[in-house]
C-alpha positions, 0 to 999 in steps of 0.5 A, a space after each residue: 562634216 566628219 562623212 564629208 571628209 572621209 569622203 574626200 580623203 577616200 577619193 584622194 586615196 582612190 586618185 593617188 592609186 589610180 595615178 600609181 597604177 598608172 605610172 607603174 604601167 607607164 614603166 612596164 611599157 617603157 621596159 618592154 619596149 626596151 626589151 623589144 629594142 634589146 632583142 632586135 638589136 641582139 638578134 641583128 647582131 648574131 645576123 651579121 656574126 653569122 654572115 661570114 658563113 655564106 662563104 662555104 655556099 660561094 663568094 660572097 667577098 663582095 658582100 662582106 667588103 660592104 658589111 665591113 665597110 659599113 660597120 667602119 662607118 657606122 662606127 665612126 659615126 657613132 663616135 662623131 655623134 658624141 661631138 656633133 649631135 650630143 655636144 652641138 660641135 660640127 667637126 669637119 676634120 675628125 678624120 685627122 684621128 681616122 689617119 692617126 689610128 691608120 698610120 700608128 698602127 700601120 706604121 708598127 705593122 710595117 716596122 715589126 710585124 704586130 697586127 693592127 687587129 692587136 695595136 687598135 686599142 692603143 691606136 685609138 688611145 693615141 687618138 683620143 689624147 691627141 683629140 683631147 690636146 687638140 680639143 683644148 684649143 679648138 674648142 674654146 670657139 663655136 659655130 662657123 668658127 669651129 668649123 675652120 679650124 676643125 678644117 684647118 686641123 685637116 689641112 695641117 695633117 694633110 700638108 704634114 703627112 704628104 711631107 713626112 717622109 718616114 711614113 712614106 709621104 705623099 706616096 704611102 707605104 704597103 703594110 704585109 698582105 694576110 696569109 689567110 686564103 683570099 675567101 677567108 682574108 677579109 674575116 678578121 677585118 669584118 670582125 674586128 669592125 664589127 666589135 667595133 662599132 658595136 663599142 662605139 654605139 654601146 658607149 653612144 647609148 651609155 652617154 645619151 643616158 648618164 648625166 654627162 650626157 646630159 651634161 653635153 646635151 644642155 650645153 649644146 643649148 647654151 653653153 652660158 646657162 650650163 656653164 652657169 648650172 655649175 657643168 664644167 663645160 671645157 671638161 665635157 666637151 674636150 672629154 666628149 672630143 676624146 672618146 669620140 677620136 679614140 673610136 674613130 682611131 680604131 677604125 682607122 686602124 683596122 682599115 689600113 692593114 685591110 686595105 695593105 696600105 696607108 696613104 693620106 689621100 686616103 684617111 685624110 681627105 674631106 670627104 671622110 669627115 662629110 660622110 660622117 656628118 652626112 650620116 648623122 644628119 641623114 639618119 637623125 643627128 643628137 639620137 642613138 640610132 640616127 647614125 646607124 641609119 644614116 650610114 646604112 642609107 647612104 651607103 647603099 645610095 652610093 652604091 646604087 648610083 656607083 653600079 648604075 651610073 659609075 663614079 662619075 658626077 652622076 652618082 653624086 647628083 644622084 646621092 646629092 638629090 636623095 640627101 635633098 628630098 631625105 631633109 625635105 620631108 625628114 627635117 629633123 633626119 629621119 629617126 629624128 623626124 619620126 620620133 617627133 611625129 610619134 610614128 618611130 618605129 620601136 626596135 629604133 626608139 633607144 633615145 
């Protein structure tokens, strides 16, 4: 009896080290897969910082309007994800911040001369107050209904600034042209959307992995049984709205004084805000890497059929039919799809 016991307490010993073992090498794969992700990201980084430099081998103005325009909406994005993917609150009007961020700073830029490039942060700040007011009323609804009045929001500041004369109404003003040579202009732009994109997918990562994070992610389930749980979910939600606008605001921001010019049918149109959502659903809505690929994509599909076709309804087919086959074989998007299927490649895997 005694020999028998020994016995099974020997193999309970041997399966409780093998299941050790085991769970320790589970980690250590887990760490040098994010190490890996960590460097390819690092490494894109110092790419893209070093871009600019193709300037002293010739003009390249067109390929840094690109980047830049891409880190703008890869930025955005991101920021939107907070809400959509993570919070399951689809926003048709989040580019009402984009306008907020692009008139308040544009507007002090105009009046005393202070660069936008100084002024986002606080742009993005009045931003986020405004999504975590507005955020109070519409998001008490759900569903289609949110969707309305996430429209309506965008309508209202259409209607508004098209009427304001201060800001120039539906006519704009020009803010002050950079006095940087034409080949070095778009630098402190390109920079200033590079950090902040880098920010708002740094602040996508930091939320996907703490606990308000998963608070927003199980109340994007069913808000009920969360709300049950003891998440407080109008806290979360409006919170989520919030940081997402503040982002969104700095891009705005940064892209009026680089445009030299603030006009409403340019920050607030619907098409701003489908392009975010577009992004998200194209590249995997509710991950970390989902938005940066789907702004990517679309980008370049754009400019494929725009070079090709020339803005004309042709281009939007062309983008329109990619969107269909993309979401026919990628259901989920396509780092979504991927990630289910197990075949997601590892510099992609942040979620």
């Amino acid at each position: 009896m005694k020999t028998a016991g020994r016995s099974a307490a020997g193999a309970g010993d041997v399966a409780a080290v093998v299941a050790a073992r085991r769970e320790m090498n589970q980690r250590l794969a887990s760490t040098r897969r994010e190490g890996r992700s960590w460097g390819f990201a690092i490494g894109c980084l110092l790419v893209l910082a070093a871009l600019p430099l193709l300037q002293f081998a010739g003009n390249f103005n067109y390929v840094l309007h690109m980047a830049l325009y891409t880190f703008m909406y890869i930025a955005m994005a991101s920021a939107w994800n907070i809400v959509g993917g993570y919070t399951g609150y689809i926003s048709l009007g989040h580019n009402v911040f984009f306008g907020i961020g692009g008139y308040f700073s544009g507007m002090i830029l105009a009046s005393a001369g202070i660069s936008t490039l100084i002024t986002a942060p606080a742009a993005g700040a009045v931003a986020a107050v405004f999504g975590f007011l507005v955020g109070l009323v519409t998001l008490r609804v759900r569903g289609p209904s949110f969707i309305i009045s996430s429209i309506a929001l965008l309508m209202i500041a259409r209607i508004l600034f098209d009427n304001w004369d201060y800001v120039g109404g539906s006519n704009g003003l020009s803010v002050p042209l950079s006095t940087l040579p034409v080949e070095w202009a778009k630098l402190p732009y390109f920079y200033a959307m590079l950090v902040i994109a880098v920010l708002s997918i740094a602040a996508s990562y930091r939320i996907k992995h703490s606990k308000f994070g998963l608070g927003l992610r199980a109340l994007s389930q069913d808000e009920v049984k969360a709300e049950s749980a003891g998440i407080n979910t109008k806290l979360y939600k409006v919170a989520a709205f919030a940081i997402s606008a503040f982002f969104v605001g700095m891009a705005g921001a940064v892209w009026g004084e680089y445009l030299t010019y603030i006009r409403p049918n340019i920050f607030l149109i619907i098409l701003v805000a489908a392009n975010m959502v577009l992004m998200c659903i194209l590249g995997g809505k509710g991950t970390v890497t989902g938005p940066i690929v789907g702004a990517i994509l679309l980008i370049a599909f754009n400019e494929f059929f725009v070079a090709y076709f020339g803005a004309s309804e042709l281009n939007i087919l062309g983008t329109g039919v990619i969107m269909l086959l993309a979401l026919m074989f990628f259901p989920l998007g396509i780092v979504g799809t991927l990630a289910r299927q197990g075949r997601l490649p590892r510099f992609l895997d942040w979620d």
